[in-house]
Kinemage of the C-alpha trace (Angstrom):
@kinemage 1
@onewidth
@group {chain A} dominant
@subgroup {mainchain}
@vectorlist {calphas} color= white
{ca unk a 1} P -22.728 16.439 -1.544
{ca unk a 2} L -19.828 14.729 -3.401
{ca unk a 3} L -20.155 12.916 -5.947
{ca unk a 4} L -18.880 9.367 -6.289
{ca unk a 5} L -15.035 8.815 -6.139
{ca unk a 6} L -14.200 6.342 -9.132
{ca unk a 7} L -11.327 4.204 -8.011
{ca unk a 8} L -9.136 1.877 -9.990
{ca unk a 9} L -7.429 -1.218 -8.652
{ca unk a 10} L -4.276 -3.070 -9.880
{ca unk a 11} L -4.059 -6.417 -8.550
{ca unk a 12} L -6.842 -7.990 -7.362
{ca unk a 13} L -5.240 -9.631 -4.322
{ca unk a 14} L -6.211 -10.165 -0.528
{ca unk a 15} L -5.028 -6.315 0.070
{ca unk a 16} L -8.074 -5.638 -2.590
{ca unk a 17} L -10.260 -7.415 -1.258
{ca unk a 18} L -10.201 -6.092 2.151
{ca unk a 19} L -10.176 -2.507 0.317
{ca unk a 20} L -13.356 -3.749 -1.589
{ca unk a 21} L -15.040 -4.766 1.929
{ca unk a 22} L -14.606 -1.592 3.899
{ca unk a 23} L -15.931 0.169 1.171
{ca unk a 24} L -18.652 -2.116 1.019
{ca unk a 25} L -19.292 -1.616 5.043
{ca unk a 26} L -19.217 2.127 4.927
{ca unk a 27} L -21.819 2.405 2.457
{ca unk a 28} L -24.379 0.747 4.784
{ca unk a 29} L -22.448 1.661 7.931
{ca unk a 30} L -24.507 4.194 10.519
{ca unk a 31} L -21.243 4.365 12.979
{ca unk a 32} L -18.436 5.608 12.141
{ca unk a 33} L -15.844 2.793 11.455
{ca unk a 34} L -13.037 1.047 13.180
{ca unk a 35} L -9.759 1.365 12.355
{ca unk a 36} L -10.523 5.077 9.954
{ca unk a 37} L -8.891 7.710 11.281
{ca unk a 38} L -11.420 10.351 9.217
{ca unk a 39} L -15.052 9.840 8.280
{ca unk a 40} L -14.390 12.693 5.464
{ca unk a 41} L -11.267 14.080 3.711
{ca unk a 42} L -11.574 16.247 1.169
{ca unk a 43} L -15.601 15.874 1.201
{ca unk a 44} L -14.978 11.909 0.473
{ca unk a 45} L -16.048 9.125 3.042
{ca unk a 46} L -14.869 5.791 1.963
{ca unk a 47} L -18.939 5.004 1.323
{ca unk a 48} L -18.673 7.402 -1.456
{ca unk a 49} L -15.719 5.111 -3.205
{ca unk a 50} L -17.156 2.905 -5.872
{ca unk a 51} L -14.865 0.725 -7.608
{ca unk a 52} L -14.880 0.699 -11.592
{ca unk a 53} L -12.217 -0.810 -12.983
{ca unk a 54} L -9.616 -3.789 -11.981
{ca unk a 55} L -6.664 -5.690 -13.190
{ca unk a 56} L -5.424 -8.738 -13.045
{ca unk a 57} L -2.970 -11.476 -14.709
{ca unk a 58} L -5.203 -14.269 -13.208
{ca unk a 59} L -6.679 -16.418 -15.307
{ca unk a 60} L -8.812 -17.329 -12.214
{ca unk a 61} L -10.154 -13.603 -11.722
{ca unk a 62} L -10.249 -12.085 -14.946
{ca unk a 63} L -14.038 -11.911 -16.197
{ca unk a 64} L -15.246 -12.202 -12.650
{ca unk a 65} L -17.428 -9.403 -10.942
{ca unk a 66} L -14.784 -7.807 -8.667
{ca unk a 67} L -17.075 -9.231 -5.578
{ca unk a 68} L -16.329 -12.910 -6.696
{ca unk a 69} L -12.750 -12.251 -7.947
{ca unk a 70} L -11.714 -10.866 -4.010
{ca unk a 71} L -12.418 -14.724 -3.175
{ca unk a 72} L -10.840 -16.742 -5.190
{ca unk a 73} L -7.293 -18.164 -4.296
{ca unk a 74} L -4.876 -17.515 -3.431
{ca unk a 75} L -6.626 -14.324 -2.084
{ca unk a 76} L -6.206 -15.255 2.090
{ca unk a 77} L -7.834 -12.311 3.240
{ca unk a 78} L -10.759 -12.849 5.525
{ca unk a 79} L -14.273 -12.292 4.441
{ca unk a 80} L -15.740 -9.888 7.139
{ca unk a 81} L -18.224 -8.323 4.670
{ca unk a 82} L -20.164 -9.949 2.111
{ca unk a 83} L -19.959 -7.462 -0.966
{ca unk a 84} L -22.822 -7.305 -3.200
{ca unk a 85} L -22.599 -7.843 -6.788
{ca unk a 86} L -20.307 -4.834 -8.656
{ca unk a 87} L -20.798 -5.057 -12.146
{ca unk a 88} L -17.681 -4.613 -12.442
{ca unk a 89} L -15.725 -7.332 -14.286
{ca unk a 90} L -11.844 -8.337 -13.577
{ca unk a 91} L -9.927 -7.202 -16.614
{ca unk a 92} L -6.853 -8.844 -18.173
{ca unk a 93} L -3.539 -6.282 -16.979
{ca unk a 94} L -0.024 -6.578 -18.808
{ca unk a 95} L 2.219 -9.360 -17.032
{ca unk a 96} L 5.252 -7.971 -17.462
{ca unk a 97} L 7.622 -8.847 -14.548
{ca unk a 98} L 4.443 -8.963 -12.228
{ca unk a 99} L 4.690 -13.056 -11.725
{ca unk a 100} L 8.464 -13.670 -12.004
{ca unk a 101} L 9.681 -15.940 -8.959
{ca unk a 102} L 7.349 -18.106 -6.219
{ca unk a 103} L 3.988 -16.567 -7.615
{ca unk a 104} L 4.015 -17.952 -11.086
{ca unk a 105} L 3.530 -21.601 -8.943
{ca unk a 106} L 0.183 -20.582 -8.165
{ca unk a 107} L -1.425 -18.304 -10.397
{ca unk a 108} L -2.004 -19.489 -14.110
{ca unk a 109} L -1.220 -16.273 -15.781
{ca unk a 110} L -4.567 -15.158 -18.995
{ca unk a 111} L -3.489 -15.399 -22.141
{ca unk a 112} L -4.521 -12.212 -22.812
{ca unk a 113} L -1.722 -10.658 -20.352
{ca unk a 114} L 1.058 -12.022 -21.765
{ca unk a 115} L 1.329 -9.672 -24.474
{ca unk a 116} L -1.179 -6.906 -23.693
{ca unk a 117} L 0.337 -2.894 -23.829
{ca unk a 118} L -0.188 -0.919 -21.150
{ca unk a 119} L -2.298 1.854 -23.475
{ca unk a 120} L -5.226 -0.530 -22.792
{ca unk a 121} L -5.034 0.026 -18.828
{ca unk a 122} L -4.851 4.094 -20.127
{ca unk a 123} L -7.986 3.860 -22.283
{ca unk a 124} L -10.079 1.916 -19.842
{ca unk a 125} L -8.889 4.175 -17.091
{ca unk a 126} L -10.464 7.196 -19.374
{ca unk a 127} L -13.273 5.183 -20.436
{ca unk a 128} L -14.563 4.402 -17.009
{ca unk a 129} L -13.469 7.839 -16.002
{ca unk a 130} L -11.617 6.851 -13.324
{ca unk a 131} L -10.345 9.453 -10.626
{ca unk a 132} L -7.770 6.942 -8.653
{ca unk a 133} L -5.817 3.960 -9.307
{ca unk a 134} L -4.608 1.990 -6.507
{ca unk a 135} L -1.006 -0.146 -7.567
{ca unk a 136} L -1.212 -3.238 -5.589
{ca unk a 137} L 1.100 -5.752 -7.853
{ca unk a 138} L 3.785 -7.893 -5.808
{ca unk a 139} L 6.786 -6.448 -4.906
{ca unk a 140} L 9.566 -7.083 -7.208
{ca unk a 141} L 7.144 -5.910 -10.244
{ca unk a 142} L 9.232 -2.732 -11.375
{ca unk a 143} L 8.213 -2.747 -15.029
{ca unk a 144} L 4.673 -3.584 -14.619
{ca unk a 145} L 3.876 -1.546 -11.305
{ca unk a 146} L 5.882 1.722 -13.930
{ca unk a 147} L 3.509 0.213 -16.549
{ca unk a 148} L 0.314 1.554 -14.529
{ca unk a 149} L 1.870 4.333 -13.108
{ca unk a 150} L 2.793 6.008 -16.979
{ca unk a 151} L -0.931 4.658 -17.646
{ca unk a 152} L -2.596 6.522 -15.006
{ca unk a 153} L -0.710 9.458 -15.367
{ca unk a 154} L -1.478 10.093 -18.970
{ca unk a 155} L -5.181 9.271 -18.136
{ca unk a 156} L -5.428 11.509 -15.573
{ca unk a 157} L -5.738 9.735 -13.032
{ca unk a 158} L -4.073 9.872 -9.153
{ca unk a 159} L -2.016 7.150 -8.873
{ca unk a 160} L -1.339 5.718 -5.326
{ca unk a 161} L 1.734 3.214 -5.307
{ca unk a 162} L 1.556 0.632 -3.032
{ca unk a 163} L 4.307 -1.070 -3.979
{ca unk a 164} L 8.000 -0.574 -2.695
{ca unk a 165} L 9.454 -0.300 -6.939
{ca unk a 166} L 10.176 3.095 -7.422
{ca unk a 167} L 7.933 5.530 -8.704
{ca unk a 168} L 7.487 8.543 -6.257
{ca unk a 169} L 11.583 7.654 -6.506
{ca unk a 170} L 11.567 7.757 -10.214
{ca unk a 171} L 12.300 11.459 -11.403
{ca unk a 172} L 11.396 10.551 -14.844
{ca unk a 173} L 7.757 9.370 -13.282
{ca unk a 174} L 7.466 12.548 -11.480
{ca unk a 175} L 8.071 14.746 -13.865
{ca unk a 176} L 5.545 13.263 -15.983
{ca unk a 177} L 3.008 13.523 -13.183
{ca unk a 178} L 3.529 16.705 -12.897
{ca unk a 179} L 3.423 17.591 -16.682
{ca unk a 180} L -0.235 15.910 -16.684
{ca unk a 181} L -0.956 17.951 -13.559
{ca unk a 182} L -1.879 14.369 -11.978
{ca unk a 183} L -1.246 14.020 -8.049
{ca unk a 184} L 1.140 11.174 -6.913
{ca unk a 185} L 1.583 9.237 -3.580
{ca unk a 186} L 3.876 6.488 -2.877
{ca unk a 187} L 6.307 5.057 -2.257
{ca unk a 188} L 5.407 1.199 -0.234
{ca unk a 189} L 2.296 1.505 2.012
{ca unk a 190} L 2.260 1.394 5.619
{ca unk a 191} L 0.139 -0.821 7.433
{ca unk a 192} L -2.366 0.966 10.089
{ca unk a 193} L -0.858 -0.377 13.280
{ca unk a 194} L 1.864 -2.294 11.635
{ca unk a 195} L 5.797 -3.409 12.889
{ca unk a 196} L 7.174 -0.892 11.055
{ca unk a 197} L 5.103 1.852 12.351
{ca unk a 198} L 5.804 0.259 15.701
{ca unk a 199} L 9.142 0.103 15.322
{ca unk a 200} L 10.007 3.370 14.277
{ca unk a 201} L 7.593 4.810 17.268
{ca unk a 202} L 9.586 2.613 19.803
{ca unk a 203} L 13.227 4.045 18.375
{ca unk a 204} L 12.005 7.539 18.282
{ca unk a 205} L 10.894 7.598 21.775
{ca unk a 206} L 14.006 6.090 23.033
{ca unk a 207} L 15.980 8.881 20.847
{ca unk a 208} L 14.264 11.746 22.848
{ca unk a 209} L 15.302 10.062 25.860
{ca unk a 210} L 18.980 10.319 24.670
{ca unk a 211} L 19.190 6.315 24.814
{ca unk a 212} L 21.463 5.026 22.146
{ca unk a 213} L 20.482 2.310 20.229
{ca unk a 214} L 22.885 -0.077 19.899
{ca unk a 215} L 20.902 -3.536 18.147
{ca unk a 216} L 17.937 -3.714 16.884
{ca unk a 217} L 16.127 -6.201 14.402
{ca unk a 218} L 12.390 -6.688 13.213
{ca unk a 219} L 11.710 -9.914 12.002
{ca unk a 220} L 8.578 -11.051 9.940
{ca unk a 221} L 6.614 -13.581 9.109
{ca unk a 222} L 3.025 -14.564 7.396
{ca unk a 223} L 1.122 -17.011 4.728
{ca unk a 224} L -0.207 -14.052 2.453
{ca unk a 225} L 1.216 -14.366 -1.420
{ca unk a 226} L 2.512 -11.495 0.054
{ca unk a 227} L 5.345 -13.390 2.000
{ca unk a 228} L 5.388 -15.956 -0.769
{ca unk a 229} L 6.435 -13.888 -2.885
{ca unk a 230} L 8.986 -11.822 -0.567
{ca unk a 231} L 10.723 -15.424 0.019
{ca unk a 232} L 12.373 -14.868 -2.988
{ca unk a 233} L 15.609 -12.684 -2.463
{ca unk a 234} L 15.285 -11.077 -5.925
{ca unk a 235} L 11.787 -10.073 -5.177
{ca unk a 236} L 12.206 -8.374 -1.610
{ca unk a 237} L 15.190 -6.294 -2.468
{ca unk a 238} L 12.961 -3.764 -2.654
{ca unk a 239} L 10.825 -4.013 0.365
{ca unk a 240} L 14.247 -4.023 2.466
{ca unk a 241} L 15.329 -1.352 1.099
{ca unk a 242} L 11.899 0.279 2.003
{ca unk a 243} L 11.862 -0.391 5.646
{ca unk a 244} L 15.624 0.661 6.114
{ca unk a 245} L 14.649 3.474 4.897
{ca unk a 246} L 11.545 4.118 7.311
{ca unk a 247} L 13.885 3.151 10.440
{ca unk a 248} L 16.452 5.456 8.944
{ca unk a 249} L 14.045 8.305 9.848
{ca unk a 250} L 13.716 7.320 13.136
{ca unk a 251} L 17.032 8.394 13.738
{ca unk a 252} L 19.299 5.632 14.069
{ca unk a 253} L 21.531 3.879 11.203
{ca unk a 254} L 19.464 0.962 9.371
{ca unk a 255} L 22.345 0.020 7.323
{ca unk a 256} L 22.415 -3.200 8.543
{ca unk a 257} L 19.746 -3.691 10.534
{ca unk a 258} L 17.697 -6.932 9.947
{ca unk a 259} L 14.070 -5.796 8.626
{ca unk a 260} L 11.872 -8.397 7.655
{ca unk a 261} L 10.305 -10.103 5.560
{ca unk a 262} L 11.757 -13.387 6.902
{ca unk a 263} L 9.747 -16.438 6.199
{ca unk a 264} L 6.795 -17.763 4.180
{ca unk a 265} L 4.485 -20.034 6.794
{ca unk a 266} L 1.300 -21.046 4.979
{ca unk a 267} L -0.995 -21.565 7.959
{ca unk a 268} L -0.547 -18.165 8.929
{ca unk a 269} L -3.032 -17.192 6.306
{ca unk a 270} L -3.872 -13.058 6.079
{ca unk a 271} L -2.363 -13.063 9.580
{ca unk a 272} L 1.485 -11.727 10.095
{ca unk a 273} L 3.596 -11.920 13.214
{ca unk a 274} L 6.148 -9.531 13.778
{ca unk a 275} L 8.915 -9.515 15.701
{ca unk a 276} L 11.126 -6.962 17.271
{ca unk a 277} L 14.318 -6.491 19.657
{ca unk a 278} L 15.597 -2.927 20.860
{ca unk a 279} L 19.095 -3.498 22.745
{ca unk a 280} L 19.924 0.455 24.236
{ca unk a 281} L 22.627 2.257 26.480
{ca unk a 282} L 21.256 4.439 28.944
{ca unk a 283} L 22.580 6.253 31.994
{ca unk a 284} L 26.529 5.005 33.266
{ca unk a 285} L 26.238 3.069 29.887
{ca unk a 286} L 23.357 1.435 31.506
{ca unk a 287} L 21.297 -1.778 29.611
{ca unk a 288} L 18.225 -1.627 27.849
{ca unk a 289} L 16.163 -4.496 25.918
{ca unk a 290} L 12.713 -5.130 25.029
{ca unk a 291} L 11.341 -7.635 23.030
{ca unk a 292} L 7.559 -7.331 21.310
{ca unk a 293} L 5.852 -10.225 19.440
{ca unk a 294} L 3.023 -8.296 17.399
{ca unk a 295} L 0.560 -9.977 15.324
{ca unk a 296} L -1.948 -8.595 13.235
{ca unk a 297} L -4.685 -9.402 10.286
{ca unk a 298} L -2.238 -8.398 7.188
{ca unk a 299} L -4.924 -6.738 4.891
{ca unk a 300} L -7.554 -4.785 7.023
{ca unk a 301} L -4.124 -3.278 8.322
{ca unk a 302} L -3.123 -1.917 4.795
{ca unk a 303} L -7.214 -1.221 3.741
{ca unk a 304} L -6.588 1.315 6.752
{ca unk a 305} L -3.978 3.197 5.324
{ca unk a 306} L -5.813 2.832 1.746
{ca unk a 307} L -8.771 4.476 3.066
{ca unk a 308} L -6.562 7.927 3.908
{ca unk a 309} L -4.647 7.472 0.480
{ca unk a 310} L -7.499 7.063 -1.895
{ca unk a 311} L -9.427 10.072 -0.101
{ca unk a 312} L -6.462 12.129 -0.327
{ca unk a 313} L -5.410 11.414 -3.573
{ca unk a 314} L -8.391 12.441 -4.891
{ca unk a 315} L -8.937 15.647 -3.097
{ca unk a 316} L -5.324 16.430 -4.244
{ca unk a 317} L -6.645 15.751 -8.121
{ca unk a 318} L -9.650 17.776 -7.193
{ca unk a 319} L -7.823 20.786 -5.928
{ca unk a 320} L -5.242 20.752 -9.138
{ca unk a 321} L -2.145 19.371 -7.367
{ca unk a 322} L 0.244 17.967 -9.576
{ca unk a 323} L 3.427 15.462 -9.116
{ca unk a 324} L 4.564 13.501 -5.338
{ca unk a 325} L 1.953 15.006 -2.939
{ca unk a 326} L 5.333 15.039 -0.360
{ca unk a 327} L 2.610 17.006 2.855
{ca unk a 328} L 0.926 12.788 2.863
{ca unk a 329} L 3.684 10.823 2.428
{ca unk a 330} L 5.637 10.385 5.046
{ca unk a 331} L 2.635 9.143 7.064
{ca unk a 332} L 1.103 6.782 4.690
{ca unk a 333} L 4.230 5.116 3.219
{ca unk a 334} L 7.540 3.595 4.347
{ca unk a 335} L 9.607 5.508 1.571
{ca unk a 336} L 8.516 8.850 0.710
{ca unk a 337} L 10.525 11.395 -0.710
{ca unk a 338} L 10.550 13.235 1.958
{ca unk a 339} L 11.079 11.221 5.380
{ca unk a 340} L 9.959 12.316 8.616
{ca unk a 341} L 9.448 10.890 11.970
{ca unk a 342} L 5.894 9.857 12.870
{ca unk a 343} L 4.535 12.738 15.200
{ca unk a 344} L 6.188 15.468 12.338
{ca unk a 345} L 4.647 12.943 9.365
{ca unk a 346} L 1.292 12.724 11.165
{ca unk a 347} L 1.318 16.105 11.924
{ca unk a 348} L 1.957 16.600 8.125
{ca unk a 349} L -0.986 14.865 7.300
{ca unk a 350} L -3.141 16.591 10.168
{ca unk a 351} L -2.852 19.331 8.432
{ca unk a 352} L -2.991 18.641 5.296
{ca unk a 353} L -6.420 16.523 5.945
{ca unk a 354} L -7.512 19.701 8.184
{ca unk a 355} L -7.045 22.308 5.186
{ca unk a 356} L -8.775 20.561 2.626
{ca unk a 357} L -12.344 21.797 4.829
């Protein structure tokens, strides 16, 4: 039998917190779960994750036991699980650009984070001999999300990025990865069931049906800090750039398509609503529209994905592999490397899942 899988998490948000709770469920679980696609990869089931360090620039988090800290605003998430105690305690992280924009309203940054190096994340990340380290800081946070990535690399542990800032994007990054021999996934996380994923599923199946797409938008909305923070222009640059690039690869130009985020609507909560128009030419030049209204609980959809990248990454550290782990990516993220379009990335990770025994 395996032994634990020590996972690392930076940013202690409502993404974390769902994280935290399906790890929590699995553990007692005797049914396989909803919503994971694999009860094992790589030997791991997510019962076998146990959490043992975090970060965080709240002053409201830091010193908590993780369990408490997933609570406390302006985490939204749900609470489907009640997570016993941890023992492990929130940790100040380096600020950096992590709060710049709508967020530094409502968090009060520690006084310890204004000023902290990065080595410290490093040395705890040895010193708690973490395996994993999940980047979960808002988008917009280039320096502090590269911060944790140089951190975890030198540690020697797998770094999953989250976050749409480069770093499976950043050769510099990857060459260091692969100098540690560290494994590296990124870059932005899907959700599970999510409107990108739908989006790109809807485009590519109108593409083998030689349709041409001629319009096409997918708007967003949600009450997360999530979509606080992505109300900023200078903070979501990223993030559009991220799905353009996941619609590129299903086959159609995304230059200017319209890809959410698209508004900030606090009684949403953890819940987003998504919405998407196809306009097509078929047959004789023939119309084509559809219209979908999706709406989905924001964090359990990412914890999905989380639960395949966490397992992965560490089978990928067990095995030896070094640098982007490119076979993964394409599934798991909106801008890998390497893109692909769903059936060839899922097939990807089929495989790749499938080989590790």
């Amino acid at each position: 039998m395996k032994k634990s899988l020590r996972v690392a998490i930076a940013g202690v948000g409502s993404c974390s917190s769902s994280l935290v709770q399906v790890a929590s469920l699995a553990r007692w679980s005797t049914t396989p779960l909803a919503g994971i696609m694999h009860e094992r990869i790589g030997g791991y089931g997510m019962g076998d994750v146990e959490f043992v360090a975090a970060f965080d620039v709240d002053a409201g988090k830091v010193g908590l036991d993780l369990s408490k800290a997933i609570l406390q605003s302006p985490v939204v998430a749900d609470e489907h699980v009640t997570v016993e105690t941890t023992g492990v305690q929130v940790e100040p992280g380096p600020l950096l650009d992590g709060l710049r924009g709508p967020l530094s309203e409502v968090v009060t940054v520690h006084p310890d984070s204004a000023d902290l190096s990065p080595d410290v994340v490093r040395r705890r990340l040895v010193e708690t001999g973490a395996e994993v380290l999940v980047c979960l800081l808002p988008t917009g946070s280039t320096e502090a999300v590269q911060a944790y990535a140089r951190a975890a690399a030198l540690a020697g542990a797998a770094f999953i990025n989250a976050t749409p800032e480069p770093v499976a994007h950043e050769p510099e990054l990857v060459a260091l990865f692969e100098e540690r021999g560290v494994p590296l996934l990124g870059d932005d996380l899907r959700s599970h069931l999510g409107a990108t994923t739908l989006h790109t599923a809807l485009l590519e199946l109108l593409h083998t049906r030689g349709l041409r797409v001629v319009n096409t938008y997918q708007l967003n909305v949600g009450g997360n800090t999530d979509f606080l923070n992505l109300a900023d222009p200078a903070r979501s640059a990223a993030k559009q750039k991220s799905k353009r690039r996941a619609l590129s690869a299903a086959g159609i130009d995304a230059s200017t398509v319209a890809a959410g985020p698209n508004g900030f609507v606090p009684f949403l909560g953890d819940h987003k609503v998504g919405f998407l128009r196809i306009e097509a030419t078929s047959v004789l030049d023939s119309q084509l529209s559809l219209e979908i209204r999706m709406e989905v609980e924001d964090s359990p959809n990412a914890a999905g994905v989380l639960a395949n990248a966490i397992r992965v990454a560490a089978a990928a550290r067990d095995g030896g592999m070094a640098g982007v782990v490119d076979e993964v990516c394409a599934f798991l993220f909106k801008s890998p490397r390497r893109p692909a379009t769903e059936p060839v990335g899922l097939g990807r990770f089929q495989e790749f899942v499938a080989a590790l025994g």
